[in-house]
TILUMKE-737679 format. One line per 3 residues: number of its first residue (from 1); their letters; for each residue x, y, z of C-alpha. Coordinates in steps of 0.1 Angstrom, whole numbers, plus 2048, in hexadecimal, padded with zeros to 3 digits. Layout:
BEGIN
NUM> A> X/Y/Z ~ ...
***
This chain:
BEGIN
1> XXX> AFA/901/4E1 ~ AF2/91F/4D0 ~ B00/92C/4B0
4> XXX> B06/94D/4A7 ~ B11/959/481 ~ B29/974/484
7> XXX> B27/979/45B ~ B1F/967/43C ~ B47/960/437
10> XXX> B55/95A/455 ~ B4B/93F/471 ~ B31/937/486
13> XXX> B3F/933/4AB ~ B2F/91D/4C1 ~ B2B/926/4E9
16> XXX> B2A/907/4FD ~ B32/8FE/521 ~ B46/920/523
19> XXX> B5D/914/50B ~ B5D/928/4E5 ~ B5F/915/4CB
22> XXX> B61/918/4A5 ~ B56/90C/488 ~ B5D/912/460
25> XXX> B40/909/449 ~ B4C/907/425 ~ B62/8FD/40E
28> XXX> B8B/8FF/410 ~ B93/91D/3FC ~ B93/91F/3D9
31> XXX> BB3/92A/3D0 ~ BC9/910/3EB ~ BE5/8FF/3DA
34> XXX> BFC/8E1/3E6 ~ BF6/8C1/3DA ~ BD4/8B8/3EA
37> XXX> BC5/8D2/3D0 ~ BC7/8C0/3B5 ~ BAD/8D3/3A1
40> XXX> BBC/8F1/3A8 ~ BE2/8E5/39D ~ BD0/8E2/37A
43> XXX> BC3/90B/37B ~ BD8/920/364 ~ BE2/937/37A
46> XXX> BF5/922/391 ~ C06/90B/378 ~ C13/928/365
49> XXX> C1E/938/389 ~ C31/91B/38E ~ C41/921/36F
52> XXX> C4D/942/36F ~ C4E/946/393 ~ C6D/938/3A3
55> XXX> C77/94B/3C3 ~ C60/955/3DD ~ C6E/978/3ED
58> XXX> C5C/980/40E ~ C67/9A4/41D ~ C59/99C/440
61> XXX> C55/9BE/457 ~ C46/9C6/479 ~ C26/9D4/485
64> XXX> C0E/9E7/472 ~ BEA/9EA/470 ~ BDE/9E9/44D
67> XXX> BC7/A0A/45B ~ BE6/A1C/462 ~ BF9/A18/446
70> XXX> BE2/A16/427 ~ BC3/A1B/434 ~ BBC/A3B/41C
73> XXX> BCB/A2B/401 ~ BB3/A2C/3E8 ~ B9D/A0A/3DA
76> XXX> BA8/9FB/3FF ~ B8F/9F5/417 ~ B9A/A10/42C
79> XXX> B91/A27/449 ~ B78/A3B/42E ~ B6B/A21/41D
82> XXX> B4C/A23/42E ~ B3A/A3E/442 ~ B4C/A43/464
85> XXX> B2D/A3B/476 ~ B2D/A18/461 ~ B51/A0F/466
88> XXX> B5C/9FA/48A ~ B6C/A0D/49D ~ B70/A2D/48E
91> XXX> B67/A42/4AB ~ B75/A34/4CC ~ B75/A42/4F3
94> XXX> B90/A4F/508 ~ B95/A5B/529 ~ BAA/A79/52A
97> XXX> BC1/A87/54A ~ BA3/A91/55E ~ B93/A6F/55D
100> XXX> B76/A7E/53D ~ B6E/A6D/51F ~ B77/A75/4FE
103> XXX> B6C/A6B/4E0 ~ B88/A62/4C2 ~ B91/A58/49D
106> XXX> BA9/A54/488 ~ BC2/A6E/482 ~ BDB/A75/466
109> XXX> BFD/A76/473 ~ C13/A8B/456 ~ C3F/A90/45D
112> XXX> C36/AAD/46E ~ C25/A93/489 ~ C47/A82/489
115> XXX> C2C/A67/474 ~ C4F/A4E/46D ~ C5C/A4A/492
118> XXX> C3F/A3E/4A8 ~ C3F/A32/4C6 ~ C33/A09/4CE
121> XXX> C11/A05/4DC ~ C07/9E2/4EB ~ C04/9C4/4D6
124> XXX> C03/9A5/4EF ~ BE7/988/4EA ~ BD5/993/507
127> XXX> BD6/9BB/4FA ~ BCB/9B1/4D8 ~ BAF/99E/4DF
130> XXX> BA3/9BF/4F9 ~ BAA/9D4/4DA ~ B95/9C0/4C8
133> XXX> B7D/9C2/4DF ~ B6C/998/4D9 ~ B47/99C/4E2
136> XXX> B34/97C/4E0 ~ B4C/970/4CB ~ B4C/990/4B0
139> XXX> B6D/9A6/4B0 ~ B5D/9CC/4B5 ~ B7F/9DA/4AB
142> XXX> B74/9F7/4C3 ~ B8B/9F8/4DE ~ BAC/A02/4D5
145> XXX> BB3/A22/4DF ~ BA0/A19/504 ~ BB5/9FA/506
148> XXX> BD5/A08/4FF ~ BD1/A24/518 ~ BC5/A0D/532
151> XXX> BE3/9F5/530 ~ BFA/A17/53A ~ BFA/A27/55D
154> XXX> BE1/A37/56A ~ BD9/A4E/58C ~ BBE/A3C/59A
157> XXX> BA3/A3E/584 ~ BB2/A57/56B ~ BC7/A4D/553
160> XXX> BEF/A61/553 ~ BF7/A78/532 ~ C0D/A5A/529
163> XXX> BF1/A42/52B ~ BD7/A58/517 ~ BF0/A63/4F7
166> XXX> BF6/A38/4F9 ~ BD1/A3A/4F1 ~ BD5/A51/4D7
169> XXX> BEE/A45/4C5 ~ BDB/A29/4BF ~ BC6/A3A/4A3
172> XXX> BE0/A4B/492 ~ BE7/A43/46B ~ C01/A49/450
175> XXX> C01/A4B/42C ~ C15/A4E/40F ~ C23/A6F/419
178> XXX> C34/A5A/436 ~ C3B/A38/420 ~ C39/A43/400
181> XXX> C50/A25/3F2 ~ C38/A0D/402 ~ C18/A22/3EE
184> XXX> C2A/A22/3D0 ~ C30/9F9/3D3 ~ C09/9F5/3DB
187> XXX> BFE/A0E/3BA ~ C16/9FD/3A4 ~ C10/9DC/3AE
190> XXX> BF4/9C7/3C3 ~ BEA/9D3/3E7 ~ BD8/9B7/3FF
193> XXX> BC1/9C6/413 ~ BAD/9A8/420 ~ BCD/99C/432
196> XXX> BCA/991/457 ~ BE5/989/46E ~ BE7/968/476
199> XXX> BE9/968/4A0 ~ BDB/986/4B2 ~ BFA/98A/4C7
202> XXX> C20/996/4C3 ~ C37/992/4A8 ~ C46/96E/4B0
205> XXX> C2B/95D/4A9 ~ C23/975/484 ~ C47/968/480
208> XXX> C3D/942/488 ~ C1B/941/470 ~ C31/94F/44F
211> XXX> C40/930/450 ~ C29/91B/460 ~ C07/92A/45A
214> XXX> C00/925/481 ~ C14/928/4A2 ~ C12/906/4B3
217> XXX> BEB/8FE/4BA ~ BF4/8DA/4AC ~ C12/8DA/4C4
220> XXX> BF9/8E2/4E1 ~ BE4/8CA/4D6 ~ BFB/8AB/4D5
223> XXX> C0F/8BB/4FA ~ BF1/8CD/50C ~ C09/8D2/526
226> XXX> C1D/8E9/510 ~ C01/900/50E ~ C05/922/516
229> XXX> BF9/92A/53B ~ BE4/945/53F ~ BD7/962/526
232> XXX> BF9/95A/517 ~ C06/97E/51E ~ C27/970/528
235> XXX> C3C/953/52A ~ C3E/934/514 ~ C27/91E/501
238> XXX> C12/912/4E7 ~ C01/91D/4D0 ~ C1D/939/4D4
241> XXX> C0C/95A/4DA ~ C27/973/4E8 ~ C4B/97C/4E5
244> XXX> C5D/962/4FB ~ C80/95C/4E7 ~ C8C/93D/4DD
247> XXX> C96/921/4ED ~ CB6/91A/4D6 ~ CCF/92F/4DE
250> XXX> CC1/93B/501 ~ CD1/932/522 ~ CC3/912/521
253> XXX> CCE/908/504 ~ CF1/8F0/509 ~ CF8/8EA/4E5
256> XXX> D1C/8EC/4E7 ~ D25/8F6/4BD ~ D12/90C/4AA
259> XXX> CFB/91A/4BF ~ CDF/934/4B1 ~ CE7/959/4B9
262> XXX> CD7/96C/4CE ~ CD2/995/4D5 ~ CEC/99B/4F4
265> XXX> CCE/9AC/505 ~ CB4/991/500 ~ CD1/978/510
268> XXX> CD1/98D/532 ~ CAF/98E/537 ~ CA9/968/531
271> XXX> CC6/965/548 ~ CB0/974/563 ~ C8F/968/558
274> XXX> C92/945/54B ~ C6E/93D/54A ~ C70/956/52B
277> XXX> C7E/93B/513 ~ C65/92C/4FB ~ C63/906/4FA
280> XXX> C72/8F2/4DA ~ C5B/8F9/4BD ~ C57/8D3/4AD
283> XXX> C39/8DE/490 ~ C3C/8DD/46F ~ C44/8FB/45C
286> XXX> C4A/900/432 ~ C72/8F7/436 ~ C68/8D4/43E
289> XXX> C52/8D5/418 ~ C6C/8EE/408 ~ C87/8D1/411
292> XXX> C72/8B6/401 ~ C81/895/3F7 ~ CA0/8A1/409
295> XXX> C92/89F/42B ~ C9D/87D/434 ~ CC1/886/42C
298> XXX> CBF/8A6/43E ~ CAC/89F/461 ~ CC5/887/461
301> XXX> CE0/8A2/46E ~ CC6/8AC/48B ~ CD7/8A9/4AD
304> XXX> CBA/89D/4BE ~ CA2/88A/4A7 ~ C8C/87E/4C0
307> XXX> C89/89F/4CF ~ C82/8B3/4B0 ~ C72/89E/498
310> XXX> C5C/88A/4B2 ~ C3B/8A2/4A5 ~ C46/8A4/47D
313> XXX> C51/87E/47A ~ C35/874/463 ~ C32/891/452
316> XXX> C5D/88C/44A ~ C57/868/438 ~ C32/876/424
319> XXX> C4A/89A/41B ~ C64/87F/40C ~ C48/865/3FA
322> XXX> C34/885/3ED ~ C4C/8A5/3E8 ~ C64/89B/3C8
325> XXX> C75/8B9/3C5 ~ C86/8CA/3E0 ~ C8A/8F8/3E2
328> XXX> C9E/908/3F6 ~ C98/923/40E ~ CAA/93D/424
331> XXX> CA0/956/442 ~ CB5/979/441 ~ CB7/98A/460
334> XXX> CC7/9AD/46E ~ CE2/9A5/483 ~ CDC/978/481
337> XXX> D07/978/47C ~ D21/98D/47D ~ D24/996/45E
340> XXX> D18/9B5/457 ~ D2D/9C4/475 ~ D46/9CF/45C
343> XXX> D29/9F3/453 ~ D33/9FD/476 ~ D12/A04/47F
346> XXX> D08/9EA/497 ~ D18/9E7/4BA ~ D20/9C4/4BE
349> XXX> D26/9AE/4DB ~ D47/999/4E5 ~ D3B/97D/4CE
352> XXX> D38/995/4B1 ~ D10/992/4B1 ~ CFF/9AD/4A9
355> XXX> CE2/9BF/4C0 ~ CCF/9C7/4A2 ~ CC0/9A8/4A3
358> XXX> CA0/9A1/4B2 ~ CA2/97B/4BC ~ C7D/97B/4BC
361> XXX> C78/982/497 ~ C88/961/490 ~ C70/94D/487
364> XXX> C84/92E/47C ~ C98/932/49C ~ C7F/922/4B1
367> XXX> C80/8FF/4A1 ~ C96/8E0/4AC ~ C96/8D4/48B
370> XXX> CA6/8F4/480 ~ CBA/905/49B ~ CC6/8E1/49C
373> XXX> CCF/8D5/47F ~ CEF/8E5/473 ~ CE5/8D7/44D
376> XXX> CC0/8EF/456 ~ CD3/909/46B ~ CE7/910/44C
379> XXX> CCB/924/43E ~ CCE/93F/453 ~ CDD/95F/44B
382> XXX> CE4/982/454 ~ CD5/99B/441 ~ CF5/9A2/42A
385> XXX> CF4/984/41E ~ CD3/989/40C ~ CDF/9A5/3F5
388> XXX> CFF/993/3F0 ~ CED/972/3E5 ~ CD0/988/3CF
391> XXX> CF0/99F/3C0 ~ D05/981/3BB ~ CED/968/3B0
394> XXX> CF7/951/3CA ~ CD4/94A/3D9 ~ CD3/923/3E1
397> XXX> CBA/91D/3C7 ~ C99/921/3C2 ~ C7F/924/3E1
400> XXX> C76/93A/3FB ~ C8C/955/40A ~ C80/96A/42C
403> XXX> C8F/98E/431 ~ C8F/9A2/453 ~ C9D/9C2/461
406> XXX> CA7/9C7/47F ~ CA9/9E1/49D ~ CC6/9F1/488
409> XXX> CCC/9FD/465 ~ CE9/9F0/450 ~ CE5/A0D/439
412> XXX> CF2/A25/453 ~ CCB/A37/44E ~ CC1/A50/469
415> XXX> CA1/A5E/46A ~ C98/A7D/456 ~ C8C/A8A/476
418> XXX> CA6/A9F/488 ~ C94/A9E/4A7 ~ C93/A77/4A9
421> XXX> CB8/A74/49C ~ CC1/A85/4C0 ~ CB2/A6A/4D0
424> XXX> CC9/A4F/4BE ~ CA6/A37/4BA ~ C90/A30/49C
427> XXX> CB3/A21/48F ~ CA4/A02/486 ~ C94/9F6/45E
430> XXX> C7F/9DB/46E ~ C63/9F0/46C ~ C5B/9ED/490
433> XXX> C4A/A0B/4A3 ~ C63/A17/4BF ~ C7F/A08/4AF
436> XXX> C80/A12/48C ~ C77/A30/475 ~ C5E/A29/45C
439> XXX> C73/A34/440 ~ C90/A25/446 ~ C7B/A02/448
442> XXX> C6F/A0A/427 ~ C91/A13/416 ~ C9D/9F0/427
445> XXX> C7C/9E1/40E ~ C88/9F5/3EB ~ CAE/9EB/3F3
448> XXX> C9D/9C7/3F3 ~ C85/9CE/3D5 ~ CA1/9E2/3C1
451> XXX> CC0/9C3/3C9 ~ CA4/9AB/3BD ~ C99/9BF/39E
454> XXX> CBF/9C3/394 ~ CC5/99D/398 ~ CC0/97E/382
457> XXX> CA2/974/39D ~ C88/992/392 ~ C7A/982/370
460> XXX> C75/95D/387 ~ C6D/973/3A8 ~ C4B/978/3BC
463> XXX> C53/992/3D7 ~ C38/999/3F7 ~ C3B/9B0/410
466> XXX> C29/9AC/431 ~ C2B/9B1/454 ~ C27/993/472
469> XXX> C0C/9AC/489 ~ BF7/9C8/48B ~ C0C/9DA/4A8
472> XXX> BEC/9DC/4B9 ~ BDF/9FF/4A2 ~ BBF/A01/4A0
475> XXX> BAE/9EE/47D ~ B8A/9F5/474 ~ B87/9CE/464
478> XXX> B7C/9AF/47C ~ B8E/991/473 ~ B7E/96F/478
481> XXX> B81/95B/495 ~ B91/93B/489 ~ B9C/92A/4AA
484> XXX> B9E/928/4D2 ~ BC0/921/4E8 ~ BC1/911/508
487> XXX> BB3/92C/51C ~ B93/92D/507 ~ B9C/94E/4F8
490> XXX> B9A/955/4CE ~ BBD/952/4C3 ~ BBA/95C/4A0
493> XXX> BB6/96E/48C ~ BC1/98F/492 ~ BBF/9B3/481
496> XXX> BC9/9BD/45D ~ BEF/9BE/454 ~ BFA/9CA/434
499> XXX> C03/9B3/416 ~ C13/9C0/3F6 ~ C1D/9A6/3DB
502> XXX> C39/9B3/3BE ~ C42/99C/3A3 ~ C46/9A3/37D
505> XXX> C24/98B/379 ~ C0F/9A4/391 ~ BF3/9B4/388
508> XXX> BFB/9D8/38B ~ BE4/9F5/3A1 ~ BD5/9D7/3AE
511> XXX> BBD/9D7/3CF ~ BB9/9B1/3DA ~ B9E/9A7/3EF
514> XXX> B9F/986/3F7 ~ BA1/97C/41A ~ BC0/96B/42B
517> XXX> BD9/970/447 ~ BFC/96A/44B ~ BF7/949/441
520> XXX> BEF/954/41E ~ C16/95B/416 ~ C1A/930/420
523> XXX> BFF/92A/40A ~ C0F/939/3ED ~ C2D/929/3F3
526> XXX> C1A/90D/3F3 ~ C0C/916/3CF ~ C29/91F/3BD
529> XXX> C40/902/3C7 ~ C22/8E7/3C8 ~ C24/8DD/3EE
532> XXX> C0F/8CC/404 ~ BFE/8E1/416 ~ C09/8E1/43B
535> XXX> BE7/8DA/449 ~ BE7/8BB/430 ~ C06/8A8/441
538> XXX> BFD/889/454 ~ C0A/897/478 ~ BFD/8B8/475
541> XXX> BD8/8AE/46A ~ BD6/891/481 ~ BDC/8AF/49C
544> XXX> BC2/8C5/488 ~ BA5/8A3/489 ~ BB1/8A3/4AA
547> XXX> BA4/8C6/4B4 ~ B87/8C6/4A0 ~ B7B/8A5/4B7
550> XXX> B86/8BA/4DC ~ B79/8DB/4CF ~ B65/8D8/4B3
553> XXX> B77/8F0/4A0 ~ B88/8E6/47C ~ BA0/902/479
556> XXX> BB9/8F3/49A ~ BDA/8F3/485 ~ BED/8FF/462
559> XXX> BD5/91A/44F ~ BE4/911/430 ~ BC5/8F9/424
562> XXX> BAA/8EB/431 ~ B9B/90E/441 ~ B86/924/42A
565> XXX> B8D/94B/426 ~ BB3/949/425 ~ BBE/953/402
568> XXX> BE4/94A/3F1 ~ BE7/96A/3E4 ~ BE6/95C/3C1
571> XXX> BCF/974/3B6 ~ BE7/990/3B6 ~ BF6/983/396
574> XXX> BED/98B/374 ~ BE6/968/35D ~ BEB/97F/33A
577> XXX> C10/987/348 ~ C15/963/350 ~ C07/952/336
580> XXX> C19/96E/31D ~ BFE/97F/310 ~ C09/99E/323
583> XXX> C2E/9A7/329 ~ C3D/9A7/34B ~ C44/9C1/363
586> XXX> C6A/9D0/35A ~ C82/9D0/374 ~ C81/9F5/373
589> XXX> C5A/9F8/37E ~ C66/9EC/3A0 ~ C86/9FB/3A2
592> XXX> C85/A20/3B8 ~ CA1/A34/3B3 ~ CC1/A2B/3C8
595> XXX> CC2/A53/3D3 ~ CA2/A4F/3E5 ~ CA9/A31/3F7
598> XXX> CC9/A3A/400 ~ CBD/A5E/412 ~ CA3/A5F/426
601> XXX> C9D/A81/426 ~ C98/A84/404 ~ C7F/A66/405
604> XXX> C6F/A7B/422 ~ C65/A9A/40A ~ C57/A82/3EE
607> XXX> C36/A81/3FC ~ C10/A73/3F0 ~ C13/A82/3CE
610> XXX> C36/A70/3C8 ~ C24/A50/3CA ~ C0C/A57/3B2
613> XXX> BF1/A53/3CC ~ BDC/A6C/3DE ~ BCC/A60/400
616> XXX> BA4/A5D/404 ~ BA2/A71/41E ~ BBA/A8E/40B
619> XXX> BA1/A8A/3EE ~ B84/A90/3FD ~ B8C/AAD/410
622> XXX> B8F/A9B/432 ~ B9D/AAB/44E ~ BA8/A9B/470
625> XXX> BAF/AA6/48F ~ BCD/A9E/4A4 ~ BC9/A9C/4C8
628> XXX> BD1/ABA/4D9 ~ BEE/AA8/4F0 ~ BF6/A8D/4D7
631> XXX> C1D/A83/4D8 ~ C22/A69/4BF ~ C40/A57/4DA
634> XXX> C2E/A56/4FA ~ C4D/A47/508 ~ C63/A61/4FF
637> X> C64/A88/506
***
C-alpha cells in the first residue's frame, strides 16, 4: 500500500487493490458542538450563542462557484490572490471551431455581458469530478473549461460554436457590479471563503447534506443494493449524487391523502421514465434532533413505521433519552402550495400547484419519515408563508427555518435586461443559471433579510446564506477528498460555494477562513441548539464504524463530527457583541432600501462603488479579455 500526502491539512489517500481509499489523521475539529463536545459546550462563545441566538435562518440558493461570484472580493482567497502562474487552474485549454487549441482565463463578465442571465453549464457527479480533473487522487481543478466543451456536440474531432462558448463560459466571473446586495452583505458582515460543497454533484444532494450533512453513504452502507449503479450520472441511489426527484409524490407513490406536490412537468417525465424516481430516503437528518423529546409522539403518526424508521430506529429512542428540549423547524419553498397563486404570476396546473417549484430542491421531500408523516409533513410551506410567519410573528417557535426560490418570482421581477425580458426566461429568484436572473435572486435574499430585520426574530436571529453546488464554474481551490462511493470514485468534497452569515452578533467586514462544506450550516445548528451531532447517533455511527472496517475510511457518514476540517461557522460571530461588551448590529445595518429591492433596474445601476467594495482585479488595474465569440447563453440566440 502506498501513501501519498496530498497536504499537511487534508488526508492521506491510500491506493490499494484498485480501490481509493481515505483516511483522516487528526483530531475532530475544534469548534464541533452537540453534546459529545463537552469541552467545547463550556467555551464562551457557544454558551452565549445559545443564549442570544434563537432562530437559525438559512437563505438556501443554487449554483455558484465562490470564483465566480466573489472571487475579486478583496481579503478572499480569490482568483488574484496569488500569481496566475501559482493559482490551479488559472490558465486552461480549449479547442476552438477549427479543432486548435487555445489557451484561457478568467474573464470579467460586467451588465453589458448580460453578467445576471447566464446560461447553465454541466454540474452532474460524473462532470464534476472531470472538471476537477482527480489525478492520483489530487483534484487539479484544471479542466473546466475543456470538460464542459467536450460534454456538448462536436463535428468529429472539432468541437461546434455551441460546444466551445460552453467552454468558455466556464471561466467567466461577476462581481459586485452584478450582485451588489450580495457584496454589500459580505463587507458589512462575515464572508466564508473556505466553504466546500458537500457532494461534487447536482443540487439534490447540496439540498440533502444542509440537513443531513451527507446524502445517504450510511444508507448504502446498511442496503448496498441501493447503491447507485454506475458513475451515478443518472437514475436512483445512494449516496444520492444526481437530480432524480422524489419518490413521494411521484407516480409510484399510492398514498391516497395528502400527497407531496410535485412540478406538473417533473410528473410527465417520471410518467415516462419511471426508473427516474429516487428510492425512500430512511437517514437521519437535523428534524429528527430539532424534534427532540417529541419524537416518540411524533413518528408515531408515520404511515409506515417499519418502512421509514427501519434505519433511524435507535437513533429515535437515544434523540428521546438525550435531547430534552425539543425546536421547531420549517422548509419554504417557491411554488410547495398554492398559495401564492393569488400574485398571478405563476401558471398553475389543474390542482392549483404551482410550476415554479423545482421538486428537486426539496430536500425534506425525500424522506418517509417526512413526506409521511402528516404531524412532519406539516412543516412544509410555500414561500409566502415565510414572510407571513417572520411579519406576523407566527414562526412555530424557535429552530431552524430553510428558504428557497423557485423557477418563478413572486415579486413580479423581470430582468433589467430588455433583451432577456423578450425571451420570457431568467424569471426565476432561485438563483439558478438558465433559470433565473442574478438580481432578481438577490432581491428574493434582501426581501428575506429586510422581513427578518423588521420582525421580532432579528435581535434572537443568525441568518446564512449559501448555495447547495458549484454549477460546475470553474474554482481555483481543491477541496479534500473525504470519501469513495460504490463505483470507487471520490464523492466529496466538491468546489467552493459561497457562505455569508448575517446576524446582529456577527463580526462585521469579516473574511473567515476556516474550512467546511455544506455540512458546516448542520453543525451550527448543532451548536446553537446543543444537539447531538448526527455522526454521533447510534444508527448512523454504527454505519460510519461500519465503513471504516470495509474501506478504511473514517469519514463514511454525517460530516457534522467526528471528521476534521469541517468548521460550524461559529467563528463568524463576535464574543464582545454577545457577551455585551460591544452593542449589536441595528436592524437598519441590514436592512437595503425597499426601492432597490423592489426594481431591478435601479439595483442594476448601483454598481461596485454602491457596495462599498472595489474588486481586486479593478484595483489593480487588471484587464481581461473576453473571448472573441463569447455568448454568455450558449443555448439561446
Amino acid at each position: 500500500m502506498s501513501i501519498r500526502r496530498l497536504n499537511p491539512r487534508f488526508p492521506s489517500v491510500c491506493i490499494a487493490a484498485g480501490i481509493c481509499m481515505l483516511t483522516i489523521f487528526g483530531p475532530t475539529n475544534a469548534l464541533a458542538g452537540g453534546k459529545t463536545n463537552t469541552a467545547n459546550d463550556a467555551m464562551p462563545i457557544i454558551k452565549q450563542l445559545r443564549r442570544h441566538v434563537k432562530y437559525l435562518f438559512v437563505l438556501y440558493q443554487e449554483n455558484r462557484s465562490f470564483d465566480s461570484y466573489f472571487g475579486t472580493f478583496p481579503g478572499a482567497n480569490g482568483l488574484y490572490s496569488r500569481p496566475a502562474k501559482e493559482t490551479t487552474g488559472f490558465y486552461q485549454v480549449l479547442l476552438d471551431t477549427r479543432g486548435n487549441p487555445f489557451q484561457i482565463s478568467p474573464f470579467r463578465l460586467g451588465r453589458a455581458n448580460a453578467a445576471a442571465d447566464l446560461g447553465s453549464v454541466g454540474h452532474s457527479h460524473p462532470l464534476t469530478l472531470a472538471k476537477m480533473d482527480v489525478t492520483n487522487g489530487r483534484p487539479l481543478m484544471d479542466h473546466f473549461a475543456m470538460a464542459e466543451e467536450r460534454a456538448h456536440s462536436w463535428n468529429g474531432n472539432k468541437p461546434t460554436l455551441k460546444a466551445m462558448r460552453y467552454g468558455e463560459l466556464e471561466m467567466a466571473y461577476e462581481d459586485g457590479s452584478t450582485i451588489p446586495f450580495l457584496w454589500r452583505y459580505a463587507h458589512r458582515f462575515v464572508l466564508c471563503d473556505d466553504i466546500f460543497e458537500e457532494m461534487a454533484a447536482d443540487s439534490t444532494p447540496g439540498n440533502l447534506s444542509i440537513i443531513a450533512a451527507q446524502t445517504g453513504i450510511t444508507q448504502w452502507l446498511r442496503h448496498p443494493d441501493e447503491a447507485f449503479k454506475g458513475n451515478g450520472g443518472s437514475g436512483p441511489g445512494v449516496p444520492v449524487v444526481n437530480d432524480s426527484n422524489p419518490f413521494w409524490g411521484s407516480p409510484q407513490d399510492k398514498t391516497a391523502n395528502g400527497r407531496m406536490p410535485y412540478n406538473p412537468h417533473d410528473y410527465t417525465k417520471l410518467e415516462n421514465r419511471p426508473g427516474r424516481v429516487q428510492k425512500n430516503l430512511t437517514f437521519a437528518t437535523v428534524m429528527l434532533t430539532l424534534t427532540g423529546s417529541q419524537l416518540p409522539t411524533t413518528v408515531k403518526h408515520d404511515r409506515d413505521p417499519e418502512g421509514d424508521l427501519a434505519d433511524v430506529k435507535r437513533d429515535v429512542g437515544y434523540i428521546a433519552d438525550n435531547e430534552h428540549k425539543s425546536f421547531n423547524w420549517g422548509w419554504y419553498e417557491e411554488g410547495f402550495s398554492s398559495h401564492p397563486k393569488a400574485t398571478g404570476n405563476d401558471p398553475v396546473d389543474a390542482d392549483g400547484l404551482h410550476i415554479s417549484y423545482v421538486t428537486h430542491h426539496n430536500g425534506p421531500q425525500y424522506f418517509g419519515y417526512i413526506s409521511n408523516n402528516p404531524v412532519m409533513a406539516s412543516h412544509l410551506h410555500g414561500l409566502n408563508r415565510f414572510f407571513s410567519d417572520v411579519r406576523g410573528g407566527t414562526l412555530a417557535g424557535p429552530g431552524v427555518y430553510y428558504v428557497k426560490g423557485g423557477k418563478r418570482n413572486l415579486m413580479g421581477l423581470r430582468p433589467a435586461d430588455h433583451s432577456v425580458r423578450a425571451t420570457g426566461r431568467f424569471l426565476g429568484d432561485d438563483d439558478h443559471p438558465g433559470d433565473s436572473d442574478s438580481q432578481i435572486s438577490e432581491a428574493l435574499l434582501a426581501r428575506a433579510v429586510n422581513t427578518i430585520a423588521a420582525s421580532k426574530y432579528w435581535k434572537n436571529c443568525a441568518i446564512v446564506i449559501t448555495w447547495d453546488d458549484c454549477e460546475g464554474d470553474y474554482d481555483h481551490v481543491a477541496p479534500p477528498l473525504l470519501n469513495v462511493g460504490p463505483d470507487g470514485k471520490p464523492l466529496s468534497l466538491g468546489p467552493r460555494i459561497p457562505v455569508l452569515v448575517i446576524s446582529p452578533y456577527c463580526k462585521t467586514g469579516y473574511i473567515d477562513h476556516q474550512q467546511g462544506c455544506t455540512a458546516s450550516v448542520v453543525k451550527l445548528a448543532d451548536a446553537i441548539f446543543q444537539l447531538t451531532p448526527l455522526a454521533d447517533l447510534p444508527d448512523e455511527n454504527a454505519a460510519r464504524k461500519l465503513g471504516q472496517r470495509k474501506y478504511r475510511s473514517s469519514n463514511m457518514g454525517p460530516l457534522d463530527d467526528q471528521t476534521s476540517g469541517i468548521a460550524n461557522l461559529v467563528s463568524a460571530f463576535d464574543i464582545a457583541r454577545l457577551d455585551g461588551t460591544r452593542k449589536p448590529l441595528s436592524a437598519s445595518y441590514a436592512e437595503i432600501p425597499v426601492n432597490l429591492v423592489n426594481h431591478v433596474e435601479l439595483q442594476a445601476q448601483l454598481g461596485w462603488k454602491w457596495t462599498g467594495v472595489k474588486p481586486v482585479d479593478i484595483a489593480r488595474g487588471i484587464v481581461t479579455h473576453i473571448p472573441q465569440h463569447f455568448n454568455p447563453r450558449p443555448n439561446l440566440k
